[in-house]
mmJSON file of the N, C-alpha and C atoms, coordinates in Angstrom:
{"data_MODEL":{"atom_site":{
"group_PDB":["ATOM","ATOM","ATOM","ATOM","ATOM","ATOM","ATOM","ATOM","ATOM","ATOM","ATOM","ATOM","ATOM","ATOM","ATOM","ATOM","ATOM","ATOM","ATOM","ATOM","ATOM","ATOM","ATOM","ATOM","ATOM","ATOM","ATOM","ATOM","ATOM","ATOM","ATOM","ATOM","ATOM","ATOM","ATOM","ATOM","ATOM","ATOM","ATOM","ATOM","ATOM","ATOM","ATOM","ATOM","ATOM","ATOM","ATOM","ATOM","ATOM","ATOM","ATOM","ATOM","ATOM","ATOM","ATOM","ATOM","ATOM","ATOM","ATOM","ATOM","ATOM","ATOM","ATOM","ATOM","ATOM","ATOM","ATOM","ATOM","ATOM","ATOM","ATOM","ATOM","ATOM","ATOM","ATOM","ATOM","ATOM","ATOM","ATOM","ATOM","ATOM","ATOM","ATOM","ATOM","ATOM","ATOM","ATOM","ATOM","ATOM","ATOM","ATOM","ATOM","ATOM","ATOM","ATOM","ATOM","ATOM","ATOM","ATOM","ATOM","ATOM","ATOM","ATOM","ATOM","ATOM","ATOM","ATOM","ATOM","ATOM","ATOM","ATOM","ATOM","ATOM","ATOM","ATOM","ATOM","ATOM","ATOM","ATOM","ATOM","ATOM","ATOM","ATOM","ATOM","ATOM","ATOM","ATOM","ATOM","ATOM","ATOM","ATOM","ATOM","ATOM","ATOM","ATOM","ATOM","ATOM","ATOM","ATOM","ATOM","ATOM","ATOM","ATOM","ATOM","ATOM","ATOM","ATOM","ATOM","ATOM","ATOM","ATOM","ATOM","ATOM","ATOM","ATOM","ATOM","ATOM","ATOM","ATOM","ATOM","ATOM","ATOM","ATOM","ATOM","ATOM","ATOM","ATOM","ATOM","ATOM","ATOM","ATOM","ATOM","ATOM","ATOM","ATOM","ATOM","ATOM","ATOM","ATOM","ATOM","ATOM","ATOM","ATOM","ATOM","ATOM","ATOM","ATOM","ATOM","ATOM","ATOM","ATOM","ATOM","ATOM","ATOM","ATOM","ATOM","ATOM","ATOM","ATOM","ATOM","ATOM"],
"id":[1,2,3,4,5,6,7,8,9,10,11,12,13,14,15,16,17,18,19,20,21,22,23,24,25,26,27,28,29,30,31,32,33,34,35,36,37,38,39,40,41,42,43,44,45,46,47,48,49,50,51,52,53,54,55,56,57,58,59,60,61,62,63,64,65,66,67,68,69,70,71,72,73,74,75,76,77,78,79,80,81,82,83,84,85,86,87,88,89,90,91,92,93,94,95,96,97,98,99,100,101,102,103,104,105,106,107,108,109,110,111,112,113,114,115,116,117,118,119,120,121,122,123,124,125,126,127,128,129,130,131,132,133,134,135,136,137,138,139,140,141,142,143,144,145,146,147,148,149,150,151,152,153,154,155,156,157,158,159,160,161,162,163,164,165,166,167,168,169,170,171,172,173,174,175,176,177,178,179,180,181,182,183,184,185,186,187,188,189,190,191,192,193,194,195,196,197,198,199,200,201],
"type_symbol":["N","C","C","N","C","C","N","C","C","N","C","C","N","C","C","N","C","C","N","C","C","N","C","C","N","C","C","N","C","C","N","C","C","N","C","C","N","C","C","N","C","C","N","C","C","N","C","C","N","C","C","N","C","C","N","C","C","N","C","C","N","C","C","N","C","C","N","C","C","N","C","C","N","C","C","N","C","C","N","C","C","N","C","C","N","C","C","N","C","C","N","C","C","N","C","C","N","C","C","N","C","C","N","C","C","N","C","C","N","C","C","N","C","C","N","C","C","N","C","C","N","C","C","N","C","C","N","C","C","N","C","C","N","C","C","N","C","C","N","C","C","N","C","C","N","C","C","N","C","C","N","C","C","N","C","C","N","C","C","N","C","C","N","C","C","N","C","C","N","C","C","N","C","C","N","C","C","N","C","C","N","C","C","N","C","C","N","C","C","N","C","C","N","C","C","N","C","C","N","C","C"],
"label_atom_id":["N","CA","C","N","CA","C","N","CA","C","N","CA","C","N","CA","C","N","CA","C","N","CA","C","N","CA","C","N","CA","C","N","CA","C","N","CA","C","N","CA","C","N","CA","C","N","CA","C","N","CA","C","N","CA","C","N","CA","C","N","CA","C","N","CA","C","N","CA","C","N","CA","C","N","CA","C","N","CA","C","N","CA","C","N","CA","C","N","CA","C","N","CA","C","N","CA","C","N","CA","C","N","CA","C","N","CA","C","N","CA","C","N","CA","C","N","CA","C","N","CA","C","N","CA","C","N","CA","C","N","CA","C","N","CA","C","N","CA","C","N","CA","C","N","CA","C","N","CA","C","N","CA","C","N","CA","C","N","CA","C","N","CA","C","N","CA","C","N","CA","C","N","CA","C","N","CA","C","N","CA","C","N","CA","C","N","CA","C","N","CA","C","N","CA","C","N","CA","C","N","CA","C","N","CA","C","N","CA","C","N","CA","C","N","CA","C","N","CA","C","N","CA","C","N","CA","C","N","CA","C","N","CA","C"],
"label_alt_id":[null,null,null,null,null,null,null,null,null,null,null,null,null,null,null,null,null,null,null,null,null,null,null,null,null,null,null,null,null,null,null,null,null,null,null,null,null,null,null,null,null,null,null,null,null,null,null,null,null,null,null,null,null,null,null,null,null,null,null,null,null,null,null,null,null,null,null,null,null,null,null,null,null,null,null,null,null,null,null,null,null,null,null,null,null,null,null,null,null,null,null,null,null,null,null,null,null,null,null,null,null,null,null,null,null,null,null,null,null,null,null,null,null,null,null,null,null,null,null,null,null,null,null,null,null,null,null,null,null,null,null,null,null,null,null,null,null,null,null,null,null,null,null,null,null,null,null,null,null,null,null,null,null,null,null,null,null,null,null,null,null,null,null,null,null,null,null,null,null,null,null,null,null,null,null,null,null,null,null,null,null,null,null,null,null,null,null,null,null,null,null,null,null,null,null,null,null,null,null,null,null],
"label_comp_id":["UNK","UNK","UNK","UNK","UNK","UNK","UNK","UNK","UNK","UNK","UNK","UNK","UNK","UNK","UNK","UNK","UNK","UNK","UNK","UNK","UNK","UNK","UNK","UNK","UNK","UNK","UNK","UNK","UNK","UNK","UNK","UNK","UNK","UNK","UNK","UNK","UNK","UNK","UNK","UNK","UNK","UNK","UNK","UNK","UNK","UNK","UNK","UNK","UNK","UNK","UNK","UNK","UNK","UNK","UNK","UNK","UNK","UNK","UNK","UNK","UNK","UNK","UNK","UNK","UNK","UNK","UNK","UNK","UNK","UNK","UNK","UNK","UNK","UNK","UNK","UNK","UNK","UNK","UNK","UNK","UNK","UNK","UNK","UNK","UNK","UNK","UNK","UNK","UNK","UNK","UNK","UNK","UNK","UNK","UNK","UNK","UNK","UNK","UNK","UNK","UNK","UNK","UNK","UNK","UNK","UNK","UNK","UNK","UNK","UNK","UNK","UNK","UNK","UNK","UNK","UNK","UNK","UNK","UNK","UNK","UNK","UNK","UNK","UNK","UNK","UNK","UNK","UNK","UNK","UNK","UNK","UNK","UNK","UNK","UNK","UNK","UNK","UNK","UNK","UNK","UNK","UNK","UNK","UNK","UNK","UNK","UNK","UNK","UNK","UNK","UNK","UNK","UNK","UNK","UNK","UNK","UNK","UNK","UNK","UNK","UNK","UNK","UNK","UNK","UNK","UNK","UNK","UNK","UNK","UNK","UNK","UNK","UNK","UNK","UNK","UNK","UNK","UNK","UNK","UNK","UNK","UNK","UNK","UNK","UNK","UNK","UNK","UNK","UNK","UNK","UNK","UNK","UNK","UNK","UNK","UNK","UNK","UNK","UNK","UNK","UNK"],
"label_asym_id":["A","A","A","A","A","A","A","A","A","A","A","A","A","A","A","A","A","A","A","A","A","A","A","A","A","A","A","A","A","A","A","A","A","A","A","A","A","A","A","A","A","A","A","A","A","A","A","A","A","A","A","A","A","A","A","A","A","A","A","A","A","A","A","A","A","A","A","A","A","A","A","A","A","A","A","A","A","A","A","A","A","A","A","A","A","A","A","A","A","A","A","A","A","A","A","A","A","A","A","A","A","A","A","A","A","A","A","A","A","A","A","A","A","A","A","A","A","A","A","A","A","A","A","A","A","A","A","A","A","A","A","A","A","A","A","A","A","A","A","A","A","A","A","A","A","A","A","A","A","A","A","A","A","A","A","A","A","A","A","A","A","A","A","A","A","A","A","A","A","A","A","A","A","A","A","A","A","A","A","A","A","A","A","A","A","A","A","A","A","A","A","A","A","A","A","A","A","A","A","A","A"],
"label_entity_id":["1","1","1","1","1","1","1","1","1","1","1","1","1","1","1","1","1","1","1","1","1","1","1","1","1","1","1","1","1","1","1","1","1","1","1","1","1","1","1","1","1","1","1","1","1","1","1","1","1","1","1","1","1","1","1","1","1","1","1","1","1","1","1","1","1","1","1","1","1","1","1","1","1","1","1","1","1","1","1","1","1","1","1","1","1","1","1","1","1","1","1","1","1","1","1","1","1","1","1","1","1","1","1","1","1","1","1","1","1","1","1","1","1","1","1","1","1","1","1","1","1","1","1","1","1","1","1","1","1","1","1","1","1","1","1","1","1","1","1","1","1","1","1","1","1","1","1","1","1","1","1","1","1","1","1","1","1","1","1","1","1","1","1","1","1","1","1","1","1","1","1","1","1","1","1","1","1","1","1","1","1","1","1","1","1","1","1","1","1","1","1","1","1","1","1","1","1","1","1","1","1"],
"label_seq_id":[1,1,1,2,2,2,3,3,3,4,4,4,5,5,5,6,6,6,7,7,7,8,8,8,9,9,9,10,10,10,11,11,11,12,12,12,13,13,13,14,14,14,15,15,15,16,16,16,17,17,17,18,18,18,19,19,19,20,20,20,21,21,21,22,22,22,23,23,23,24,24,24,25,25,25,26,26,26,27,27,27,28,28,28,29,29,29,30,30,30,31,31,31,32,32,32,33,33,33,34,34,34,35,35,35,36,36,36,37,37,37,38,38,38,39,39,39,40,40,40,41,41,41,42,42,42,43,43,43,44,44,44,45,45,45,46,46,46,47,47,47,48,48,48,49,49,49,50,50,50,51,51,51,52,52,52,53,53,53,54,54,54,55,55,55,56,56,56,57,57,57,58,58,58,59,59,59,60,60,60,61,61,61,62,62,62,63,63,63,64,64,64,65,65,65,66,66,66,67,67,67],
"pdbx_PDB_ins_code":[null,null,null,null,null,null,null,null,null,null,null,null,null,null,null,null,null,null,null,null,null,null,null,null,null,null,null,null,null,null,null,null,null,null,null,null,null,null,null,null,null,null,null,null,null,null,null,null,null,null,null,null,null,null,null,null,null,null,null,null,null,null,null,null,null,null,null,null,null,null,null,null,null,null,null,null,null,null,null,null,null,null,null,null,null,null,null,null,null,null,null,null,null,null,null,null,null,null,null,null,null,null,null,null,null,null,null,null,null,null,null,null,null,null,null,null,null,null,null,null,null,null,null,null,null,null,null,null,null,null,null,null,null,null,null,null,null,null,null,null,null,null,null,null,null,null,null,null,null,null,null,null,null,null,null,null,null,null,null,null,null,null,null,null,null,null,null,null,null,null,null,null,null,null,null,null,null,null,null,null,null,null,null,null,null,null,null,null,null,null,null,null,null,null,null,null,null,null,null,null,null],
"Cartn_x":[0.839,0.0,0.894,0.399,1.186,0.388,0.719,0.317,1.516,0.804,1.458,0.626,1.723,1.025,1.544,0.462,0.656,0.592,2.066,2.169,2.015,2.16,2.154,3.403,4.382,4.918,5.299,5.846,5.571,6.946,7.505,8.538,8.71,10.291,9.829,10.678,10.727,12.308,11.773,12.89,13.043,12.782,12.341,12.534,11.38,10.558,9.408,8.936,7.399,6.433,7.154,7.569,8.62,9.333,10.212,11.467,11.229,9.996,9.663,8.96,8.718,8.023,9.31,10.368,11.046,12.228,12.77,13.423,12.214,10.802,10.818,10.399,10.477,10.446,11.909,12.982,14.226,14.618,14.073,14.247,13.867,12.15,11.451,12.386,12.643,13.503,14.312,15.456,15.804,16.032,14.739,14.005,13.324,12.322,11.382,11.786,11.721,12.007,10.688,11.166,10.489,8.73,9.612,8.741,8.323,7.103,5.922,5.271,4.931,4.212,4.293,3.808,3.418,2.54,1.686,0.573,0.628,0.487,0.447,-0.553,-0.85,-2.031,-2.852,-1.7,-1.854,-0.422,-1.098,0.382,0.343,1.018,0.726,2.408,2.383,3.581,3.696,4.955,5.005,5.797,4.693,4.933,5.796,7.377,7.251,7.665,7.512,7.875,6.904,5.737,5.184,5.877,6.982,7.53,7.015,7.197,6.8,8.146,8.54,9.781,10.047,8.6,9.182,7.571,8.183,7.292,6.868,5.852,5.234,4.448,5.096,3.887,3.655,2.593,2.309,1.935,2.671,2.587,2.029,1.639,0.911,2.133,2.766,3.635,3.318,3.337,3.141,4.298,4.165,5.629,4.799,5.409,5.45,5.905,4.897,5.697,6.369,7.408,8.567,8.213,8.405,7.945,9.679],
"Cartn_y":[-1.168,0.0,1.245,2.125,3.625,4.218,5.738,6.437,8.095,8.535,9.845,10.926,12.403,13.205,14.804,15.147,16.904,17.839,18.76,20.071,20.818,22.286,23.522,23.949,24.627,25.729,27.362,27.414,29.302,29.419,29.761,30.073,30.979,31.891,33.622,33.053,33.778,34.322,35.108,36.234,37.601,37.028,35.818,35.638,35.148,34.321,34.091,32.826,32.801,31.732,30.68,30.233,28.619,28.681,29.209,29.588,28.848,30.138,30.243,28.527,27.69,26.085,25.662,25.507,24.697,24.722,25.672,26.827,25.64,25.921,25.905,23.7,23.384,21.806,21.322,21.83,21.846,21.693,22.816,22.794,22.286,21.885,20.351,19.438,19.166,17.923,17.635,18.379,18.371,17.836,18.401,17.765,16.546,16.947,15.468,14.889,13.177,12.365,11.474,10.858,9.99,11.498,12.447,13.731,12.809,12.849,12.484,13.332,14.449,15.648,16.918,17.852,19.227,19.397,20.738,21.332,22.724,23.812,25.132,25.439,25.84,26.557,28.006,28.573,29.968,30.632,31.879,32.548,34.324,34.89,36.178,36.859,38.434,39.055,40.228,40.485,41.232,42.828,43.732,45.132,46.378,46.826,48.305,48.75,50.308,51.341,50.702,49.903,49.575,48.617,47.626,46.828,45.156,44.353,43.356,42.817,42.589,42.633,41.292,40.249,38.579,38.034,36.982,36.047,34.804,34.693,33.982,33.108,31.263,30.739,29.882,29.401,28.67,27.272,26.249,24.85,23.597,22.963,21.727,20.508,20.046,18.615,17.73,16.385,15.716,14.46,13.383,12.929,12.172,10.458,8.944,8.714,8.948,8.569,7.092,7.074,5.681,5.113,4.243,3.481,3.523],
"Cartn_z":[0.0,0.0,0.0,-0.283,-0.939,0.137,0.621,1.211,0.784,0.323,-0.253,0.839,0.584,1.899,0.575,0.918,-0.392,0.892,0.705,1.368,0.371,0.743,-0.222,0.306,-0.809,-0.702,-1.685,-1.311,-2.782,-2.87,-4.172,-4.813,-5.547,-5.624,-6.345,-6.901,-8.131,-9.302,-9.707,-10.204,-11.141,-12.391,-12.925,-14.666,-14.881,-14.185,-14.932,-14.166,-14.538,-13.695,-13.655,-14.832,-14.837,-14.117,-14.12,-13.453,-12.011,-11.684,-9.788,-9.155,-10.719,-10.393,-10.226,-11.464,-11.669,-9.988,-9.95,-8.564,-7.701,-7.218,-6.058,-5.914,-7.083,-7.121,-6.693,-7.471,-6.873,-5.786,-5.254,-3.542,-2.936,-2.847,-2.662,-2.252,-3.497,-3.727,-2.691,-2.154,-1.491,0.022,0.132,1.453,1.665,0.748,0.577,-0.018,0.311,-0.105,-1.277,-1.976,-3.09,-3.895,-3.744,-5.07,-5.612,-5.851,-6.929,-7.921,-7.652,-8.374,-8.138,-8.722,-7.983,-9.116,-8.153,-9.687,-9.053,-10.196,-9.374,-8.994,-7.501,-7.099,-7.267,-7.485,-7.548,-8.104,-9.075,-9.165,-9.006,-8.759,-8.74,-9.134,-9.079,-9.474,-8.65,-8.355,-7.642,-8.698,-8.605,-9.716,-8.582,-9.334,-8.889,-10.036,-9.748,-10.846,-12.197,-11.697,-13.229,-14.055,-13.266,-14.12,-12.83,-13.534,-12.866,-12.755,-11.251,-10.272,-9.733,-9.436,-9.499,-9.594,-9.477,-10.376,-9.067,-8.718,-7.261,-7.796,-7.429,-7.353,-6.129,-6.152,-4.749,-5.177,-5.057,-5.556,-4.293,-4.947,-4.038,-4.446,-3.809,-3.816,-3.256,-4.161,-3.525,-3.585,-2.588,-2.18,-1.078,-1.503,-0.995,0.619,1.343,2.503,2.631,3.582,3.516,5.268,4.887,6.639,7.297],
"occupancy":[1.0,1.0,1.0,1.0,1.0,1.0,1.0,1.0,1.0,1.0,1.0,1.0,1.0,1.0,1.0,1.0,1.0,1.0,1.0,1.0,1.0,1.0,1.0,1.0,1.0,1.0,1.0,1.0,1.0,1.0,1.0,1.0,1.0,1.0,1.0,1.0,1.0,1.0,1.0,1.0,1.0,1.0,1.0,1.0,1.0,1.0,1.0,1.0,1.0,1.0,1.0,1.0,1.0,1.0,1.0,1.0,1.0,1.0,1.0,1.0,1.0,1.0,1.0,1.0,1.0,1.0,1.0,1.0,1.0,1.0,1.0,1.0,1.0,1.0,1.0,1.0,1.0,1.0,1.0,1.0,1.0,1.0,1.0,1.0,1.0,1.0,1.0,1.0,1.0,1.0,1.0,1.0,1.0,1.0,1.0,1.0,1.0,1.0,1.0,1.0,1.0,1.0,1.0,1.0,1.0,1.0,1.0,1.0,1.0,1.0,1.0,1.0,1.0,1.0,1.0,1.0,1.0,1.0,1.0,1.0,1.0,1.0,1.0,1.0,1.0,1.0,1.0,1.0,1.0,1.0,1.0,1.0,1.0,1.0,1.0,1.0,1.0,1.0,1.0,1.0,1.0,1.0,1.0,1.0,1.0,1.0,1.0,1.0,1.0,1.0,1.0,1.0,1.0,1.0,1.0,1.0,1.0,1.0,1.0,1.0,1.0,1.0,1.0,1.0,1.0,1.0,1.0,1.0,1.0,1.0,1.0,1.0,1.0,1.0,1.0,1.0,1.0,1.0,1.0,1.0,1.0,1.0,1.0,1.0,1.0,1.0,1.0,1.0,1.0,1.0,1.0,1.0,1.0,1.0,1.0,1.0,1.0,1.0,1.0,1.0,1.0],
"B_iso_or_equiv":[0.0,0.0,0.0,0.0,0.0,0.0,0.0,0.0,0.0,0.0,0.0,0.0,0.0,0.0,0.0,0.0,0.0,0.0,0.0,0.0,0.0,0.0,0.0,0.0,0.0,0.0,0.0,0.0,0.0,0.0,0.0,0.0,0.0,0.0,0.0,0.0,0.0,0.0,0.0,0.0,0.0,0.0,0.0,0.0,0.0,0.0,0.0,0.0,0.0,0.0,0.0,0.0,0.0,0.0,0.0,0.0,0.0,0.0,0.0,0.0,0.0,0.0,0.0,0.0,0.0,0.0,0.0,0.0,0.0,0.0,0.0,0.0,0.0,0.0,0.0,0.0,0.0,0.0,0.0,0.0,0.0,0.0,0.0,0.0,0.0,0.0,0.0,0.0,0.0,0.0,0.0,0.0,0.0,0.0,0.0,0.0,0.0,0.0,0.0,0.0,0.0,0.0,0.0,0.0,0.0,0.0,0.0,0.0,0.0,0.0,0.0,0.0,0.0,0.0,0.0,0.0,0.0,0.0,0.0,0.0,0.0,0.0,0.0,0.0,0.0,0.0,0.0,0.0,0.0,0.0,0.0,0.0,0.0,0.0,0.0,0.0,0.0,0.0,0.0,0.0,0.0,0.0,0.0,0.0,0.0,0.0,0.0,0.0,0.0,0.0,0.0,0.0,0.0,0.0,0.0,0.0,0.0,0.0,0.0,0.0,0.0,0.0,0.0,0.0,0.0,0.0,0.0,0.0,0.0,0.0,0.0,0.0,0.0,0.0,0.0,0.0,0.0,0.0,0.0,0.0,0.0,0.0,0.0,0.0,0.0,0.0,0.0,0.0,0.0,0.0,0.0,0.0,0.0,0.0,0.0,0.0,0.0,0.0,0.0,0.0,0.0],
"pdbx_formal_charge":[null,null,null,null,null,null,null,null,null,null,null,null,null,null,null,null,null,null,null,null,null,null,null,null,null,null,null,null,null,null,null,null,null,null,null,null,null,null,null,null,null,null,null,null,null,null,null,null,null,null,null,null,null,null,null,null,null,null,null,null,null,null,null,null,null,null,null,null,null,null,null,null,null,null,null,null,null,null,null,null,null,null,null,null,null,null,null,null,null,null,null,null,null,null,null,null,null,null,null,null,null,null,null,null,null,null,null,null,null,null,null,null,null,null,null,null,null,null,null,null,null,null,null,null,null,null,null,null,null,null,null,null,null,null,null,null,null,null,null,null,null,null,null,null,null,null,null,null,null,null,null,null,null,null,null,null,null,null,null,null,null,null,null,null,null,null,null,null,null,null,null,null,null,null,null,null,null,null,null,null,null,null,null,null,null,null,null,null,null,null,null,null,null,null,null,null,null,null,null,null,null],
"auth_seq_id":[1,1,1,2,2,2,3,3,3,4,4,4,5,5,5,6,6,6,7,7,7,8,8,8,9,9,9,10,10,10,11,11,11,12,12,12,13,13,13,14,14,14,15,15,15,16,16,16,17,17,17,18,18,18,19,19,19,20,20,20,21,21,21,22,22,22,23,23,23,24,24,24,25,25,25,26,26,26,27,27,27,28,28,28,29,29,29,30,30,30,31,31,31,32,32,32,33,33,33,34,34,34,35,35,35,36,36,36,37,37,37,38,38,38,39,39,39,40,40,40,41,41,41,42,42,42,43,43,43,44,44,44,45,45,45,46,46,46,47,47,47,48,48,48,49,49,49,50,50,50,51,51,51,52,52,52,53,53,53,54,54,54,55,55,55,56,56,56,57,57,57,58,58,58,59,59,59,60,60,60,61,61,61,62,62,62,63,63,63,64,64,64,65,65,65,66,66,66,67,67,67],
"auth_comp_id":["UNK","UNK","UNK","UNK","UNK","UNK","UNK","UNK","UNK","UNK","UNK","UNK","UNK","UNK","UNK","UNK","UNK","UNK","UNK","UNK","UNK","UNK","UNK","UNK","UNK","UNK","UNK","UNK","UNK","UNK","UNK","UNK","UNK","UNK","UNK","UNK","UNK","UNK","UNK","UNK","UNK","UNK","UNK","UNK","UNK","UNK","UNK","UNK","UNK","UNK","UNK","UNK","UNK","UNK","UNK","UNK","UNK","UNK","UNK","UNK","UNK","UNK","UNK","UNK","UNK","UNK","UNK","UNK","UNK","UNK","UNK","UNK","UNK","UNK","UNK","UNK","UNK","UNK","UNK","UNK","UNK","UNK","UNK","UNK","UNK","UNK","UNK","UNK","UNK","UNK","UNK","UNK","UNK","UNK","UNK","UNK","UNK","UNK","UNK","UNK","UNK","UNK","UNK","UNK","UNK","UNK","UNK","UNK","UNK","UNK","UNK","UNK","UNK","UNK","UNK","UNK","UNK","UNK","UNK","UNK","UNK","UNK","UNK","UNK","UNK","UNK","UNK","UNK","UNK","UNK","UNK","UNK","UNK","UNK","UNK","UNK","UNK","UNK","UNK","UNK","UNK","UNK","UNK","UNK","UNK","UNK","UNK","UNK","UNK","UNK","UNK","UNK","UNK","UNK","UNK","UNK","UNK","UNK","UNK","UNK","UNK","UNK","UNK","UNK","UNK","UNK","UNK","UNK","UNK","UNK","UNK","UNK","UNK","UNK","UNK","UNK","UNK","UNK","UNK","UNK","UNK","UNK","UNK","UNK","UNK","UNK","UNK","UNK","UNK","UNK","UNK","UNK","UNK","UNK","UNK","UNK","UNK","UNK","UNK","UNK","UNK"],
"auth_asym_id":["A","A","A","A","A","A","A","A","A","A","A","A","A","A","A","A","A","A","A","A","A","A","A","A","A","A","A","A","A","A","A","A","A","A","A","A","A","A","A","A","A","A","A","A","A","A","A","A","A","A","A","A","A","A","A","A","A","A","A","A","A","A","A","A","A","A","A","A","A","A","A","A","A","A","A","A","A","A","A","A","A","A","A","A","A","A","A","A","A","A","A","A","A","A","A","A","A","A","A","A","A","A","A","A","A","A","A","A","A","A","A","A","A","A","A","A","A","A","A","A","A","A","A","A","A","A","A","A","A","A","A","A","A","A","A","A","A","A","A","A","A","A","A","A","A","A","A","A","A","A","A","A","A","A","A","A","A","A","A","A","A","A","A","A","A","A","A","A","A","A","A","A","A","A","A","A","A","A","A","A","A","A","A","A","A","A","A","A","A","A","A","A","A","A","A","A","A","A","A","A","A"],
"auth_atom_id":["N","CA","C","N","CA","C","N","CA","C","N","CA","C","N","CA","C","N","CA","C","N","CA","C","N","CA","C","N","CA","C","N","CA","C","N","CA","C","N","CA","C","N","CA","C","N","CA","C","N","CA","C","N","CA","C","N","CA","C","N","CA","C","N","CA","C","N","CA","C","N","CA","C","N","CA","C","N","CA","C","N","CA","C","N","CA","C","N","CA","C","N","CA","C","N","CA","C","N","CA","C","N","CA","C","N","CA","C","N","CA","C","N","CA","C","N","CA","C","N","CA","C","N","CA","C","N","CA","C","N","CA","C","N","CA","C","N","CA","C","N","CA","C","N","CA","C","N","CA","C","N","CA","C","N","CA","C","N","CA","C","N","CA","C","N","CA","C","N","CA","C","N","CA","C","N","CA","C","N","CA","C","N","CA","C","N","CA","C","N","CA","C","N","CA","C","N","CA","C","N","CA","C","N","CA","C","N","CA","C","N","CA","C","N","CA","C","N","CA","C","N","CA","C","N","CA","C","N","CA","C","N","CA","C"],
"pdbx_PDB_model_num":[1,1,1,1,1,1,1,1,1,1,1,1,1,1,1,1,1,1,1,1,1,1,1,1,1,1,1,1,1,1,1,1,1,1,1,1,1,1,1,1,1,1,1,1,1,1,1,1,1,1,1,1,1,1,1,1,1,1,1,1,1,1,1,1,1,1,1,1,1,1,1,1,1,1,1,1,1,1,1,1,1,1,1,1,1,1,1,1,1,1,1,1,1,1,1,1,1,1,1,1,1,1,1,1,1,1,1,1,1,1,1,1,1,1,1,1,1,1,1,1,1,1,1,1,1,1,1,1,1,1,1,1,1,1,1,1,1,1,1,1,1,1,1,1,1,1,1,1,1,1,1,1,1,1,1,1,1,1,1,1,1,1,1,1,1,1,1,1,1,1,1,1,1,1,1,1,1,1,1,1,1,1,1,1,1,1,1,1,1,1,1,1,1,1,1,1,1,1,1,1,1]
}}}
């Protein structure tokens, strides 16, 4: 039997929505063990001077718990 467990976390970059998935799956990775997925939840941008300054998304992961 499988038993998987989905956290959220949010990831910025200066370059673009991909960027801020690919960046914050990376880092995931890291931590959690046996990554299975992510999907984005939400994305937003952060604007000054009228220029759009980073790039925010908020991802759902999910990842195999190990006995």
């Amino acid at each position: 039997m499988t038993v998987a467990r989905i956290t959220e976390i949010s990831s910025v970059s200066p370059k673009s929505f991909e960027d801020a998935v690919v960046q914050g799956v990376a880092r995931a990775n890291k931590t959690l063990k046996n990554l299975k997925a992510a999907w984005v939840k939400d994305q937003e941008v952060t604007i000054d001077g009228g220029k759009i300054t980073e790039y925010k998304v908020i991802l759902k992961v999910t990842f195999v718990l190990t006995d």
